[in-house]
N, C-alpha and C positions, 0 to 999 in steps of 0.2 A: 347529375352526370352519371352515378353510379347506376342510376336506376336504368337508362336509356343503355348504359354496356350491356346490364344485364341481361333488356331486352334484346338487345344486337345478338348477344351468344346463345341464346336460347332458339332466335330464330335463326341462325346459322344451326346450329343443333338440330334442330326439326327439319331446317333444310337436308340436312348431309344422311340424317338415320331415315327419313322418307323415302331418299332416294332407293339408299340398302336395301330397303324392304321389298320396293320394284326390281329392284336385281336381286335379289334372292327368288322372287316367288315367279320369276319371269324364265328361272332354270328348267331344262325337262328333260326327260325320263328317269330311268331310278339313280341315278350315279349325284354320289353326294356334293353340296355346293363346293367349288373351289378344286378340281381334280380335274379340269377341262384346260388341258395343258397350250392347246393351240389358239386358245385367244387370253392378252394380257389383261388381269382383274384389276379392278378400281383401285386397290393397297398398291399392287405393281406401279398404277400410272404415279400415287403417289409415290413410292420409293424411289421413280425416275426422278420425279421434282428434286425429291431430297439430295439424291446423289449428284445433280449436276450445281446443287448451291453448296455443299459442303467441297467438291473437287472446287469451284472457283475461288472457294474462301481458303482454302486448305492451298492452291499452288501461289495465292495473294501474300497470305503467312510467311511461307516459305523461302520467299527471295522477294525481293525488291524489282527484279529484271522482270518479274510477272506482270508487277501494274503498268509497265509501259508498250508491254504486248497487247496483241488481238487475237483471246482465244474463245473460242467459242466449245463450249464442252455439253456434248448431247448424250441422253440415256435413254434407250429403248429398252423396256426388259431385261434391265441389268447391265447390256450391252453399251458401254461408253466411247462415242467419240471426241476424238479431240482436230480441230479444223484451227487453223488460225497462222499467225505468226510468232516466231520468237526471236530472239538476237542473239542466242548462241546454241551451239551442239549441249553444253550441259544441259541448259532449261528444257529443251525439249528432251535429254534422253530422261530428267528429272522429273518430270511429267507425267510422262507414264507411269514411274513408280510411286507419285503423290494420288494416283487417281485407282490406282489397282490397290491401295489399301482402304478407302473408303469402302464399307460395309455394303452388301448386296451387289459389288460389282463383279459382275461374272467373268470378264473380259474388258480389254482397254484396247481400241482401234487408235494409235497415234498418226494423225496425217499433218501436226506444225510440222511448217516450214522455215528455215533460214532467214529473216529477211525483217524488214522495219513494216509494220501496219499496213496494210494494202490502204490505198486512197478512200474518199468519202464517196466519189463517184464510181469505183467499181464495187464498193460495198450496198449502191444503192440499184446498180445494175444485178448485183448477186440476189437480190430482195425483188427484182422484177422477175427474173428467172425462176425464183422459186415459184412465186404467185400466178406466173404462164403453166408451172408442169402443175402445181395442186390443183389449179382451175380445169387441167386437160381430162385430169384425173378424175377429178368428181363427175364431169361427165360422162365417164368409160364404164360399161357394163363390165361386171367381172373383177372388178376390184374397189377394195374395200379404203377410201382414204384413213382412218381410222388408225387400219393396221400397219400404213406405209409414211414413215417420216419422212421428209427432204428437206437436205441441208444443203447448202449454197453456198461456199468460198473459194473467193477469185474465182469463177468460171467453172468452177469442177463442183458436179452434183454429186454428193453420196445419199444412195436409197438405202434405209434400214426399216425393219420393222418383222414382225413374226408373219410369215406367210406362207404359200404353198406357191411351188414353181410355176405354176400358170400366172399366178397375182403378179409374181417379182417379174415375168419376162412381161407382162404387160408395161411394169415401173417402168422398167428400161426401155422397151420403145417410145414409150411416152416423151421420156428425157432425153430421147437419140433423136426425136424429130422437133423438140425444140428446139429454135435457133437460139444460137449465143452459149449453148453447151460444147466447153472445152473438151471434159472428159465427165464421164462415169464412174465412182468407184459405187461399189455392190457392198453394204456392210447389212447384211438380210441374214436373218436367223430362222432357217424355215421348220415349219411348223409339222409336228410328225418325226422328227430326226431328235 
């Protein structure tokens, strides 16, 4: 058993530092790796993992009124959203301040709302909505799905991700001509600013 871990971590190993090396030598012209402010680096996309498992486990800790909410908590770039429900004014203003102390978070977007879990079927409708605007997306010249999260609760899309104005007003019309979009919120951090 020990021997088969070993191999496991080794070939994860080989997997992860292979790839680095393809994203290092795949950089160009003279400007050193890592100083290319307008697209998020492989450590960023990890730091977002990390920060939206320590905000879930960290507001879980914190109160009991947590685990019986629906909160969904997203990081683009530092950038933290929080989408969901909660059952009272405290938890949610408590929230924000659970999530704004985890490390690399540059910003907290708070959009819980008041209210007991949204249903299993508009959480399954939220989950169709998303999968119409990422699918519209990939097909559209001119932007990047990559660079452009979409998040999905009760009916209101939020676009986030690092981009330039062309990219983000494409998001949006993307998500204004799908049906079944309540509203838009804009949580975009654009790139160059």
């Amino acid at each position: 058993m020990k021997t088969i871990s070993a191999h496991l971590t080794l070939l994860i190993m080989a997997l992860t530092f292979g790839g680095c090396s393809a994203i290092v030598s795949e950089t160009s012209g003279d400007q050193p790796v890592g100083t290319d402010q307008t697209e998020r680096s492989f450590g960023r996309l990890i730091d977002d993992q990390l920060i939206e498992v320590y905000i879930g486990a960290n507001l879980r800790k914190a109160d009991p009124g947590y685990k019986s909410a629906h909160i969904q908590v997203v990081s683009f770039n530092g950038i933290v959203l929080l989408v969901g429900q909660v059952k009272s004014e405290q938890l949610l203003a408590e929230a924000s301040k659970i999530a704004s102390q985890v490390r690399n978070v540059k910003r907290v977007h708070n959009k819980l709302t008041i209210s007991g879990p949204i249903s299993l079927p508009a959480r399954s409708n939220d989950k169709w909505l998303k999968t119409k605007i990422k699918t519209r997306m990939l097909g559209t010249k001119g932007i990047n799905t990559l660079e452009v999260k979409v998040v999905v609760e009760n009916g209101v899309v939020y676009l986030m991700g690092l981009v330039d104005k062309p990219q983000a007003d494409l998001a949006i019309e993307i998500s204004r001509k799908t049906y079944g979009v309540q509203k838009i919120v804009k949580v975009f951090e654009y790139s160059g600013e």
